[in-house]
MDTraj code that builds the backbone (N, CA, C; nanometers):
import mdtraj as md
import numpy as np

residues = "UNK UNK UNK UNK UNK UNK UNK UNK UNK UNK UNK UNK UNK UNK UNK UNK UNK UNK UNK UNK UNK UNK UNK UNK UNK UNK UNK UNK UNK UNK UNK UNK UNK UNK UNK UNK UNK UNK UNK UNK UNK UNK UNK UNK UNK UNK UNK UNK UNK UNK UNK UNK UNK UNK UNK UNK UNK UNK UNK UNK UNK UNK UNK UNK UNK UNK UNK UNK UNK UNK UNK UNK UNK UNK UNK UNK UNK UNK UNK UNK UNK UNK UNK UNK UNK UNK UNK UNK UNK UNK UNK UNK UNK UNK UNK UNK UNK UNK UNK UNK UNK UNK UNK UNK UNK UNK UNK UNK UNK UNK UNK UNK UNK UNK UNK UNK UNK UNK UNK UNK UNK UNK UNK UNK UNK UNK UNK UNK UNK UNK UNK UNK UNK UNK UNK UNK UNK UNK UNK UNK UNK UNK UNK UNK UNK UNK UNK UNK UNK UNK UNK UNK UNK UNK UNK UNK UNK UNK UNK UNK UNK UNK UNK UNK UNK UNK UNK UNK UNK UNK UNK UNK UNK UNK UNK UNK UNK UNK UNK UNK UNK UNK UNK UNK UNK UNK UNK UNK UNK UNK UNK UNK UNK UNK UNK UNK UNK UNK UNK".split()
xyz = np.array([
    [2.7677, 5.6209, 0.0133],
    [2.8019, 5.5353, -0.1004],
    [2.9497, 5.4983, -0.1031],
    [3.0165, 5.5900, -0.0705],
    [3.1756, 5.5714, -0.0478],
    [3.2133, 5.4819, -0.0159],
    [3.1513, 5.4668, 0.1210],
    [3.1809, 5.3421, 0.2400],
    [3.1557, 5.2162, 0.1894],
    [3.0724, 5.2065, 0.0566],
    [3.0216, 5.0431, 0.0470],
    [3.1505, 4.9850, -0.0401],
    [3.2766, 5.0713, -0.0230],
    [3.3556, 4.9985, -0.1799],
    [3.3469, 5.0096, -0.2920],
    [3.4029, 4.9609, -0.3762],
    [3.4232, 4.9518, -0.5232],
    [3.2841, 5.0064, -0.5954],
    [3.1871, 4.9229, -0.5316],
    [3.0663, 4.9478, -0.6037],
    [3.0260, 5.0944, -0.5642],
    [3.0109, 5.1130, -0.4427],
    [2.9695, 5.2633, -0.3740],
    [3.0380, 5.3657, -0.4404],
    [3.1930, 5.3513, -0.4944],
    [3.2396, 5.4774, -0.5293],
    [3.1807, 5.5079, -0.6789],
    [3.1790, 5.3824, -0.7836],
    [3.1368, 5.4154, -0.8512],
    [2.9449, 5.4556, -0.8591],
    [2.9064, 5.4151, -0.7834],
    [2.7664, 5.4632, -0.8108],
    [2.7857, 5.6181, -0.7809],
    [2.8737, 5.6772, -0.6804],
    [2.8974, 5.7955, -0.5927],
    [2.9547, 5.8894, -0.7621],
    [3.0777, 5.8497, -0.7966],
    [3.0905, 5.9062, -0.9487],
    [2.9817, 5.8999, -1.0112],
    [2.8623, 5.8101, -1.0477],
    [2.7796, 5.8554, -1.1520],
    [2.6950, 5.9771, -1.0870],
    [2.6455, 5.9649, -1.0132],
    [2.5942, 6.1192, -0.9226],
    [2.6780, 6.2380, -0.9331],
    [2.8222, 6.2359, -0.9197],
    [2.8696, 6.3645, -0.9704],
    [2.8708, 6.3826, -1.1005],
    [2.8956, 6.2605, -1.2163],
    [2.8684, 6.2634, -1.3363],
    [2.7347, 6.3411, -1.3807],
    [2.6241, 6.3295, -1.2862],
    [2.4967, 6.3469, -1.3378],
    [2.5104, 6.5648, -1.2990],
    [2.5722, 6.5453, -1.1603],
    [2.5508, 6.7160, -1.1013],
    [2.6688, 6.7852, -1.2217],
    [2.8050, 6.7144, -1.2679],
    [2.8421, 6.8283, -1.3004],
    [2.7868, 6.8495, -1.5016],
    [2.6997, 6.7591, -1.5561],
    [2.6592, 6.7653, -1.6254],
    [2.5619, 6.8657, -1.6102],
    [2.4859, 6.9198, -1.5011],
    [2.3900, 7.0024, -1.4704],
    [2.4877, 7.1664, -1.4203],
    [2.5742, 7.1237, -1.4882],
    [2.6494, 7.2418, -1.4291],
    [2.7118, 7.2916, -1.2937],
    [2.7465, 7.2232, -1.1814],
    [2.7571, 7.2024, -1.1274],
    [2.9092, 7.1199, -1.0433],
    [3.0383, 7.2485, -1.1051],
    [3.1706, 7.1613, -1.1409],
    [3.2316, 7.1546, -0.9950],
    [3.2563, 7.2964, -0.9317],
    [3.3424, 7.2787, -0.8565],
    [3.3604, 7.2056, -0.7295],
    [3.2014, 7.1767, -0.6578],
    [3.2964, 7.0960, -0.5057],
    [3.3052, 6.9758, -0.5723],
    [3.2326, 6.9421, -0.6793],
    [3.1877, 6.8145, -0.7456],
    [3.3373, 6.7172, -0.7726],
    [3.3860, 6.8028, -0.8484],
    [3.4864, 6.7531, -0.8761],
    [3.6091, 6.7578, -0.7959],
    [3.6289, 6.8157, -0.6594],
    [3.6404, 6.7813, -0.5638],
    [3.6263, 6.7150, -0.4870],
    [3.5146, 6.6318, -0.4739],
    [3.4668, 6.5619, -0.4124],
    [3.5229, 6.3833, -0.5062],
    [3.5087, 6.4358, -0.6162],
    [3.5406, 6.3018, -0.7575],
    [3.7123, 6.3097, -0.7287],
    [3.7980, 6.3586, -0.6726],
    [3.9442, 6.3739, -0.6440],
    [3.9580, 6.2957, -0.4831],
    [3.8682, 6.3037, -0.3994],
    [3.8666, 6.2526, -0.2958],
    [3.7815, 6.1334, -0.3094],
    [3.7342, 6.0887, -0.3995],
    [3.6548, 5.9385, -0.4495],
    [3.8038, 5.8630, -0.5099],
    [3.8396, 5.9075, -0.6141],
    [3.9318, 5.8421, -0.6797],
    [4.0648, 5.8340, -0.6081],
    [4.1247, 5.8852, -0.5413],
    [4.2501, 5.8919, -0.4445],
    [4.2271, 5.7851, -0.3688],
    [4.1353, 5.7173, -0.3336],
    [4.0958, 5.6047, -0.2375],
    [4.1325, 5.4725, -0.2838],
    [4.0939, 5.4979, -0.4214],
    [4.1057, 5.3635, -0.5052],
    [4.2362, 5.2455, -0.4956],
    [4.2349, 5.1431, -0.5375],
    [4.3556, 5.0529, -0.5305],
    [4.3986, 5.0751, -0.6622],
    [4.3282, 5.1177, -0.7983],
    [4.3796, 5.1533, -0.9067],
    [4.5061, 5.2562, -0.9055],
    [4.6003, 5.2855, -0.9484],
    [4.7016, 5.3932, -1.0041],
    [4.5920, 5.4811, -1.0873],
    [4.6207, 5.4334, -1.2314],
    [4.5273, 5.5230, -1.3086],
    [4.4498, 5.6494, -1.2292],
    [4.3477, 5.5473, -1.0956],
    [4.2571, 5.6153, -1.0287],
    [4.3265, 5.7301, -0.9521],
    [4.3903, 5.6966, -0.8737],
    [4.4457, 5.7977, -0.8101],
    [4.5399, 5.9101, -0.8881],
    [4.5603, 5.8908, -1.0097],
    [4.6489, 5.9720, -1.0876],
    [4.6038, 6.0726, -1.1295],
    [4.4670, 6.0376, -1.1729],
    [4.2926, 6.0915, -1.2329],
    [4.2766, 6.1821, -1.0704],
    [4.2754, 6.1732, -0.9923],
    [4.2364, 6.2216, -0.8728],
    [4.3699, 6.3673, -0.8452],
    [4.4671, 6.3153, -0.8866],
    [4.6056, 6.4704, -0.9050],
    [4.6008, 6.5323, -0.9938],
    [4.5345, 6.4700, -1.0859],
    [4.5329, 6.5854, -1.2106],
    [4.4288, 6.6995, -1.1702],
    [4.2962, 6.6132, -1.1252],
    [4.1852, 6.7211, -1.1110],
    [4.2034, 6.8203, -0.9886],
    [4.2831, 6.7646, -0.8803],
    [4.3415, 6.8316, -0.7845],
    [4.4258, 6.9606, -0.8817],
    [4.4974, 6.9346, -0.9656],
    [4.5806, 7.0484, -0.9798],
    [4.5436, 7.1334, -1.0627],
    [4.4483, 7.1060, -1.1720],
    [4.3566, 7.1789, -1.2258],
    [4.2584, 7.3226, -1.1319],
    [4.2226, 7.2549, -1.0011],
    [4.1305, 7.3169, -0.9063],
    [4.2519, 7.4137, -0.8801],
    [4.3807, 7.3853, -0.8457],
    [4.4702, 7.5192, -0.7594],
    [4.5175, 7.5739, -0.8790],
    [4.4806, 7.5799, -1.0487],
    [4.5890, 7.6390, -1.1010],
    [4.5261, 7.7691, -1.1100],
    [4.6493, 7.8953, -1.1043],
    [4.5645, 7.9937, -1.1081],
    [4.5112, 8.0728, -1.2522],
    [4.4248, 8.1345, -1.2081],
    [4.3689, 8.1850, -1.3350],
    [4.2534, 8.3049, -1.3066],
    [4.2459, 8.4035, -1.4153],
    [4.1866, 8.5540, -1.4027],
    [4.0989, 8.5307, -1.2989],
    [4.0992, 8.5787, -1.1710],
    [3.9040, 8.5840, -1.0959],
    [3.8888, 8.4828, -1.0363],
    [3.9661, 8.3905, -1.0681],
    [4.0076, 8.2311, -0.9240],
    [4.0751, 8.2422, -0.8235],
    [3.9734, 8.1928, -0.7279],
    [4.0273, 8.2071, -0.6024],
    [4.0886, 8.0795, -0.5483],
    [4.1420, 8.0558, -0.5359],
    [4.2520, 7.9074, -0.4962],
    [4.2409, 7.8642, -0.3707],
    [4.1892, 7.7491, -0.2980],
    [4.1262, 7.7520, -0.1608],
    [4.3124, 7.6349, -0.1122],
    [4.3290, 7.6913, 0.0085],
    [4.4189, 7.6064, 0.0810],
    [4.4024, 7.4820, 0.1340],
    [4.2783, 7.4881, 0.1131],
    [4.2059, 7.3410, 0.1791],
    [4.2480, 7.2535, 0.0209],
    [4.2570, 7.3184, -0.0926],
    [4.2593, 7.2166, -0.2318],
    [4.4424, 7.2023, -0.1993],
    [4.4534, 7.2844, -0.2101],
    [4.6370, 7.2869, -0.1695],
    [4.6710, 7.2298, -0.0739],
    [4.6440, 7.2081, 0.0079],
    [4.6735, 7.1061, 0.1250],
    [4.6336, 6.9549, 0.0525],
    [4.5279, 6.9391, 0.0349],
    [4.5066, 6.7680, -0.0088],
    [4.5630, 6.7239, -0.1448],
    [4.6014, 6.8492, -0.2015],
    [4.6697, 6.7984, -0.3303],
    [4.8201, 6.7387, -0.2370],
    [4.8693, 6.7904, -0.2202],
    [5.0198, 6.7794, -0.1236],
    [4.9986, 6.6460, -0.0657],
    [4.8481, 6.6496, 0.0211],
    [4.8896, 6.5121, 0.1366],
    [4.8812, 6.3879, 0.0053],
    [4.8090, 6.3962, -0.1079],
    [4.8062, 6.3148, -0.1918],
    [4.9157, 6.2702, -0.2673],
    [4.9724, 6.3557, -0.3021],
    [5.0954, 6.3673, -0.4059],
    [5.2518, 6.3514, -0.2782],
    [5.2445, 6.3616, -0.1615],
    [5.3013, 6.3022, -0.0599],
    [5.2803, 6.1284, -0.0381],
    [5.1582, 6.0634, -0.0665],
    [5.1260, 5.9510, -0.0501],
    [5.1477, 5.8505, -0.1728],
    [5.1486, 5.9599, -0.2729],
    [5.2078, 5.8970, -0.3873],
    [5.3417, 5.8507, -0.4403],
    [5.4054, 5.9412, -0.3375],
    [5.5731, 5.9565, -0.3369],
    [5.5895, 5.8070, -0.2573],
    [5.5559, 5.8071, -0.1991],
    [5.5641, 5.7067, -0.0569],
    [5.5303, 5.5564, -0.1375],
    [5.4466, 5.5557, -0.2181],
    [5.4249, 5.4515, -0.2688],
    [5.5167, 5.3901, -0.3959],
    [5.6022, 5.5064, -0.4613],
    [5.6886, 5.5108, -0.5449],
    [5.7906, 5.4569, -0.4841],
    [5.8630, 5.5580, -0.3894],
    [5.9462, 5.4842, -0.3286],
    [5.9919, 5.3464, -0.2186],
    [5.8348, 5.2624, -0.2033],
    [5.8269, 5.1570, -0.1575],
    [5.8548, 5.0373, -0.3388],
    [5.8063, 5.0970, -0.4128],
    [5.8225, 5.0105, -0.5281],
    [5.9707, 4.9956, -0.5781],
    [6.0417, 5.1508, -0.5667],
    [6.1866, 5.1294, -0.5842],
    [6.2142, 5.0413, -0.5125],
    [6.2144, 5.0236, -0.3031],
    [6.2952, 4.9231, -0.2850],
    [6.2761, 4.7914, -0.3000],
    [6.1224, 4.7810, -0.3644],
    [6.0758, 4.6444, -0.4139],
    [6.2252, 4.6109, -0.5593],
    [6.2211, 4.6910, -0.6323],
    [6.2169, 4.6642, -0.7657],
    [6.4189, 4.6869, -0.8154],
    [6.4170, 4.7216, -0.7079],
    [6.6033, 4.7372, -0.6825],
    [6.7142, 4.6079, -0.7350],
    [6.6515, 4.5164, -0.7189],
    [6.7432, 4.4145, -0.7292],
    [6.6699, 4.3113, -0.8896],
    [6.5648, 4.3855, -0.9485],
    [6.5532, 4.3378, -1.0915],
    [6.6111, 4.4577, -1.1709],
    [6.7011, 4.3539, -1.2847],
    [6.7850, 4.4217, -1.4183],
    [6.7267, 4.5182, -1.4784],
    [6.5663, 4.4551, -1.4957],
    [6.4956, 4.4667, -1.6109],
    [6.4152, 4.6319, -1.6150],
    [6.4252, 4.6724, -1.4700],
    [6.3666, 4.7870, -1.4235],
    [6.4168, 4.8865, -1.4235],
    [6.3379, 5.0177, -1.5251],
    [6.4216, 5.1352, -1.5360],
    [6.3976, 5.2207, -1.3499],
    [6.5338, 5.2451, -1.2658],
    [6.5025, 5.2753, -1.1615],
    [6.5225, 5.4123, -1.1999],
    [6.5905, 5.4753, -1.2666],
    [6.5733, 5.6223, -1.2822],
    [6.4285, 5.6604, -1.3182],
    [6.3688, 5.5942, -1.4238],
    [6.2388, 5.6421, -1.4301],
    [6.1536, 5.6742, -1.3336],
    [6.1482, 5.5726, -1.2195],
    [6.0863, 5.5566, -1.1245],
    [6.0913, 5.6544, -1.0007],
    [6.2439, 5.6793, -1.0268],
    [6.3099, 5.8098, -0.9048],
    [6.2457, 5.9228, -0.9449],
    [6.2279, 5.9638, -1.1137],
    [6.1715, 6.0874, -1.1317],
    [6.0272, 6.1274, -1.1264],
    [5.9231, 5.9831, -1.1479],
    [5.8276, 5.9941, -1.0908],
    [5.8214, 6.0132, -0.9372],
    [5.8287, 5.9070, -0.8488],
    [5.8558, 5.9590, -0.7214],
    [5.9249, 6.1269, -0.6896],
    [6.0071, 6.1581, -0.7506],
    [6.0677, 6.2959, -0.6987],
    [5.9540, 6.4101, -0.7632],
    [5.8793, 6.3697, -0.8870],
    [5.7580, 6.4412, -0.9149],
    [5.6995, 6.5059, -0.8590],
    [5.6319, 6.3562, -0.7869],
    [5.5218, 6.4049, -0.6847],
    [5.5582, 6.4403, -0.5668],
    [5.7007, 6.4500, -0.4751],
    [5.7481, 6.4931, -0.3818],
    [5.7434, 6.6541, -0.4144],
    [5.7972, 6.6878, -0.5532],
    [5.8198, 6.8509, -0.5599],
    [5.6662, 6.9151, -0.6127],
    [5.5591, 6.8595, -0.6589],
    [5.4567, 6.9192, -0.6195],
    [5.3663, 6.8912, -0.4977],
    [5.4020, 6.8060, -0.4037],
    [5.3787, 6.8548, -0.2955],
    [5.4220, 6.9495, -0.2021],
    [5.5633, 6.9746, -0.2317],
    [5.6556, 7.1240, -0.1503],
    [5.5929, 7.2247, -0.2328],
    [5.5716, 7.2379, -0.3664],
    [5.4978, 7.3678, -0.4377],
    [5.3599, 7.3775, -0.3737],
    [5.2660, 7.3078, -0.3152],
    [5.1709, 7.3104, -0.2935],
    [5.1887, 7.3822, -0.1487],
    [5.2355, 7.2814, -0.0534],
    [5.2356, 7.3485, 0.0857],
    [5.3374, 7.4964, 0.1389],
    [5.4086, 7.4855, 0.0254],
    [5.4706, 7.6382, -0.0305],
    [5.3911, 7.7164, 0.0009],
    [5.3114, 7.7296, -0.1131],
    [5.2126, 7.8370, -0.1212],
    [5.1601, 7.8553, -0.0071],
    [5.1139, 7.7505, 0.0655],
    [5.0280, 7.7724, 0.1511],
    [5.1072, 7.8749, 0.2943],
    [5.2250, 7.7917, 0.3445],
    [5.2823, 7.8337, 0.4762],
    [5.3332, 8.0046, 0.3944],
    [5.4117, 8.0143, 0.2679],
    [5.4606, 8.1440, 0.2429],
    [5.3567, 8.2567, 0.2476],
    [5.1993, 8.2313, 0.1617],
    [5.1058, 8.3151, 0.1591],
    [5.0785, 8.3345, 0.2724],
    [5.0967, 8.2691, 0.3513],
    [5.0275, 8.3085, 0.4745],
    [5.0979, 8.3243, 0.5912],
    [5.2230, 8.3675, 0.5747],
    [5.3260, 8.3269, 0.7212],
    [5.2992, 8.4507, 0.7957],
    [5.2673, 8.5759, 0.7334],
    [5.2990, 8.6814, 0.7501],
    [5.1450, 8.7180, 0.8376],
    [5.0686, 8.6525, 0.8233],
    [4.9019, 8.6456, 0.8536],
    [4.9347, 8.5429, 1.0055],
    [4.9886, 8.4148, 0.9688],
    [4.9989, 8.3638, 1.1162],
    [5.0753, 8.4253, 1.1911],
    [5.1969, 8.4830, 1.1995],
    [5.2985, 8.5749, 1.2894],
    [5.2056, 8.6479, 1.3633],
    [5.0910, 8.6933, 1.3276],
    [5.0260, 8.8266, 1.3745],
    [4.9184, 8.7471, 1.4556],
    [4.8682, 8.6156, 1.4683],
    [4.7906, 8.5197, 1.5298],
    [4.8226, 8.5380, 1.6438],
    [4.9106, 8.5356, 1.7172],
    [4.9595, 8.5497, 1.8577],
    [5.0101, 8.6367, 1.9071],
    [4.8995, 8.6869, 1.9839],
    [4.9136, 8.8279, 2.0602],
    [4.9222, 8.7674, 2.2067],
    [4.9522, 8.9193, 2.2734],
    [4.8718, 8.8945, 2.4105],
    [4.7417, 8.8537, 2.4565],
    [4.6642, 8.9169, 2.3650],
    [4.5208, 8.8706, 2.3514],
    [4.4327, 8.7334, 2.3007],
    [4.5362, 8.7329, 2.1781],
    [4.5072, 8.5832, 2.1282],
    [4.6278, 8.4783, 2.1093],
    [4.6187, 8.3768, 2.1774],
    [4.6671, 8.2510, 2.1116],
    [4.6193, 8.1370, 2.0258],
    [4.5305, 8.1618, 2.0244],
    [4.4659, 8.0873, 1.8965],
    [4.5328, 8.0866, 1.7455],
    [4.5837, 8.0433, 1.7345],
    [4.6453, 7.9646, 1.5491],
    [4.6155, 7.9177, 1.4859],
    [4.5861, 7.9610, 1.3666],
    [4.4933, 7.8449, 1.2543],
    [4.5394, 7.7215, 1.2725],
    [4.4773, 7.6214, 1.3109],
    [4.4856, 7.4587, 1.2989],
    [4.5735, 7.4373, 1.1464],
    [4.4717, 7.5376, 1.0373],
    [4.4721, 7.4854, 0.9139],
    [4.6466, 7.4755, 0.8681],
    [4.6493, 7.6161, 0.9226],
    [4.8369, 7.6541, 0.8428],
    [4.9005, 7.6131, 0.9605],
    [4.9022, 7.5176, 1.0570],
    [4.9976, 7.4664, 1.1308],
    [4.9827, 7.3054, 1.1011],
    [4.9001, 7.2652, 1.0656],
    [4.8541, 7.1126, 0.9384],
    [4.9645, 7.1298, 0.8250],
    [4.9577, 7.2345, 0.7562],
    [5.0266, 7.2534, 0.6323],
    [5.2009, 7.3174, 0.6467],
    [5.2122, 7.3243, 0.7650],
    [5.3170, 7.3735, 0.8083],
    [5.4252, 7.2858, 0.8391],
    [5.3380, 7.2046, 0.9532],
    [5.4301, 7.0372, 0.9860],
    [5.4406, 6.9331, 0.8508],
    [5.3336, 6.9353, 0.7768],
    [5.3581, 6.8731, 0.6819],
    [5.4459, 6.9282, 0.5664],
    [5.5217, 7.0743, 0.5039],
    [5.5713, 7.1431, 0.4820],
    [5.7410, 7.0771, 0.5252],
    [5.6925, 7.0747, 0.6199],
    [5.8756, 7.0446, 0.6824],
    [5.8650, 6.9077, 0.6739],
    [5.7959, 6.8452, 0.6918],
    [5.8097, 6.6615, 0.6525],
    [5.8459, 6.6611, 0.4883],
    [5.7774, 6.7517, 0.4349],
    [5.8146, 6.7025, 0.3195],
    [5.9578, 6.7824, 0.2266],
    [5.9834, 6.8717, 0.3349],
    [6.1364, 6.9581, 0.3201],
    [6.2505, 6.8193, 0.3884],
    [6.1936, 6.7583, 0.4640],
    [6.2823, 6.6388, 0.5337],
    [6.3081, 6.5588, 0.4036],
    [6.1719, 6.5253, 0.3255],
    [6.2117, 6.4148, 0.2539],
    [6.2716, 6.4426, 0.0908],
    [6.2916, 6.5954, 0.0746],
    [6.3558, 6.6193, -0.0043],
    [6.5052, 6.6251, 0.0344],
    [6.5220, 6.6338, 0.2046],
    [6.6909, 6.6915, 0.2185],
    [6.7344, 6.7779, 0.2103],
    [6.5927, 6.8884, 0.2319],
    [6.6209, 7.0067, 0.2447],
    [6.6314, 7.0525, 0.3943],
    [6.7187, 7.0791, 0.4489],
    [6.7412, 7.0606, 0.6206],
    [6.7603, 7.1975, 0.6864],
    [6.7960, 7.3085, 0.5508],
    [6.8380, 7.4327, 0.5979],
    [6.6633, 7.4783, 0.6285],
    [6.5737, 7.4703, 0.5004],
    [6.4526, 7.5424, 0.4684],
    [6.3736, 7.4429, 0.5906],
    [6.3873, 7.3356, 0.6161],
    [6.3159, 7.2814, 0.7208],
    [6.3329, 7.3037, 0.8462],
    [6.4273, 7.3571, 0.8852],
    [6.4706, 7.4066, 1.0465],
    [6.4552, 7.5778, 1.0623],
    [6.4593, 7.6218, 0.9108],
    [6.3396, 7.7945, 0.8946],
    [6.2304, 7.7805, 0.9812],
    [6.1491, 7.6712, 0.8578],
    [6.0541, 7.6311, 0.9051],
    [6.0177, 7.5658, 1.0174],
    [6.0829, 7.4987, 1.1246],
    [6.0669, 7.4728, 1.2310],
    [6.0868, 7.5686, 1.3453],
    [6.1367, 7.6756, 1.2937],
    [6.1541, 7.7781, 1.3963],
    [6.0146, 7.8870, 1.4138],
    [5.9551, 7.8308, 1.2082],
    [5.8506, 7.9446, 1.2763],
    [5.7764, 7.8238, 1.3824],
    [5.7583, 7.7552, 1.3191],
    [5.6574, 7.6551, 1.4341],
    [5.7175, 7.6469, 1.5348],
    [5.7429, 7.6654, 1.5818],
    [5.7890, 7.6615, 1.7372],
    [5.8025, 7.8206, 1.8051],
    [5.7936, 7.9207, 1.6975],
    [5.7100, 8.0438, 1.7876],
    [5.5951, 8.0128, 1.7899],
    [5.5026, 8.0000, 1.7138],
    [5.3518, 7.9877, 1.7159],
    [5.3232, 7.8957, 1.8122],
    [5.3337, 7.7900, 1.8150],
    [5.3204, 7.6670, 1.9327],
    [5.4450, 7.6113, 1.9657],
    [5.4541, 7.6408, 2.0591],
    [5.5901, 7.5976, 2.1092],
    [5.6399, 7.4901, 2.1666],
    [5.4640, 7.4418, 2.2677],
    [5.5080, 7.3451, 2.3490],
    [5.3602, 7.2601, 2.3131],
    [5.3435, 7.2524, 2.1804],
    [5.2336, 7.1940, 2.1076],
    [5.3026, 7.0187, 2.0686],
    [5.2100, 6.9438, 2.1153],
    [5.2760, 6.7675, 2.0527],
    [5.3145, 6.7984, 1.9847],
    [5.2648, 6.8732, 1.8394],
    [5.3172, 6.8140, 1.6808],
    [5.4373, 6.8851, 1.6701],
    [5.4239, 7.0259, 1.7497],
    [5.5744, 7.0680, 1.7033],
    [5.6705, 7.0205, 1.8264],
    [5.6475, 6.9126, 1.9095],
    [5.7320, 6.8581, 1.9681],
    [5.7962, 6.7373, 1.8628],
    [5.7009, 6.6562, 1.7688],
    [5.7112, 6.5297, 1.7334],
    [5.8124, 6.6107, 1.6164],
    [5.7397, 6.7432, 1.5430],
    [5.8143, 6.7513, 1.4475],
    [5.9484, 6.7949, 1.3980],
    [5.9828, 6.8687, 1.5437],
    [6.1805, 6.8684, 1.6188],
    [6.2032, 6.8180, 1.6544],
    [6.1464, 6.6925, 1.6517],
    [6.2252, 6.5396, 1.6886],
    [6.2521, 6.4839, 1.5489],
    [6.1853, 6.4998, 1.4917],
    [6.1832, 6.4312, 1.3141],
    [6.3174, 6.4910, 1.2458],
    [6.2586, 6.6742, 1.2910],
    [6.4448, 6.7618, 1.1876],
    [6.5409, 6.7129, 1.3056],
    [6.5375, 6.6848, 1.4249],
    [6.6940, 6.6926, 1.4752],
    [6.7721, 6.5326, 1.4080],
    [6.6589, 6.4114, 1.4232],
    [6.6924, 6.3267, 1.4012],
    [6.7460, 6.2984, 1.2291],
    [6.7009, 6.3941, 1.1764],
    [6.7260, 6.3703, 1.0227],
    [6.8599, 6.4269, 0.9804],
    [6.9018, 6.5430, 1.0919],
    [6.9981, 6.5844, 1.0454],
    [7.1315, 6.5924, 1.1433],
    [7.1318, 6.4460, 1.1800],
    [7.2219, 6.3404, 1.2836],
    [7.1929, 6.3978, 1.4031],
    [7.1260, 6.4585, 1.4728],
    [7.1123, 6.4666, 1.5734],
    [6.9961, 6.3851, 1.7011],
    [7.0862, 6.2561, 1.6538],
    [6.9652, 6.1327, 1.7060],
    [6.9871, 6.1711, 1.8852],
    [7.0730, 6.1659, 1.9530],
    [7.0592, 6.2364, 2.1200],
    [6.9225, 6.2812, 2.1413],
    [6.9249, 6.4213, 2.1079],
    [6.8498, 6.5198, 2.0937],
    [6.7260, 6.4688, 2.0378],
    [6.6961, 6.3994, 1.9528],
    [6.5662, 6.3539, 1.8979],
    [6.4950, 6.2812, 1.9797],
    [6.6145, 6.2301, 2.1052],
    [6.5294, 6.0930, 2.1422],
    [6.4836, 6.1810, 2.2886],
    [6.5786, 6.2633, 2.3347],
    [6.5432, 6.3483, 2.4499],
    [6.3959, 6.4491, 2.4539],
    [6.3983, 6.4784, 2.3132],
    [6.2482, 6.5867, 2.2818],
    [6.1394, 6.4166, 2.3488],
])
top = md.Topology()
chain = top.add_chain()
for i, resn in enumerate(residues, 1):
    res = top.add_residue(resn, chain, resSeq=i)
    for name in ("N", "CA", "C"):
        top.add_atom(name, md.element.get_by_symbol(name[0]), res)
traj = md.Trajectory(xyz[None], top)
């Protein structure tokens, strides 16, 4: 239903409308966060971060899945991105409060670092121990949330906590593309264009 558009998503919402009326909340509305994030609406996608952050907040006997913490981030990362394409739209009218706009955009930049926070800190101490002699295998998942972690430490200008973080990634995979692409991203961000272009 997704796939057909406008019409598909909403028929796709009245079906979760109908399951979580039957009791039936949690992938549901998960699934209604990854319907609405798609949308060309704001509203829609705004509706889609709230219910995202509802799902990771914690609470007595909840278990908080990294998979919700990760897509809240890549969302609230995509939202930033779209903020700050409107600032440089909106730069050169009077009429436009641009501070407002910076603090939305910087919003959703700092709950996406709280999100992928959680994720790389809870668990750094769990991946370190991933690579043995025996095993090299690394969660995909926390090296997803890891590179994206430091992209989004880049786009705060945080350069000290992002080259931490690039050091763990580069024990774990060392000579992995992404953590090639993604010490090309910190050297270049933090003038070290040579070096960026040589990786």
């Amino acid at each position: 239903l997704v796939s057909k558009g406008i019409a598909g998503q909403a028929d796709a919402l009245q079906l979760l409308d109908v399951n979580v009326a039957g009791g039936k909340a949690g992938d549901d509305e998960r699934l209604r966060a990854v319907i609405l994030s798609r949308s060309t609406e704001e509203n829609d996608r705004l509706a889609a971060l709230e219910l995202l952050k509802a799902l990771v907040k914690p609470s007595k006997g909840k278990v908080v899945r990294n998979e919700d913490r990760l897509l809240l981030a890549s969302l609230s990362l995509a939202e930033y991105e779209r903020q700050r394409q409107r600032l440089d739209l909106e730069r050169n009218r009077s009429n436009v409060d641009l501070k407002e706009l910076e603090d939305v955009a910087d919003e959703h930049l700092e709950t996406a670092r709280q999100q992928t926070d959680q994720i790389v800190v809870g668990l750094s101490s769990k991946a370190s121990g991933l690579r043995s002699p025996t095993n090299s295998e690394v969660d995909q998942g926390y090296l997803t949330a890891l590179m994206l972690h430091i992209d989004i430490l880049l786009r705060g200008e945080d350069y000290v906590n992002a080259q931490r973080w690039l050091n763990v990634l580069k024990e774990l995979k060392p000579n992995d593309n992404g953590t090639v692409l993604t010490e090309a991203s910190v050297q270049f961000a933090i003038g070290n264009h040579d070096q960026a272009i040589r990786l």
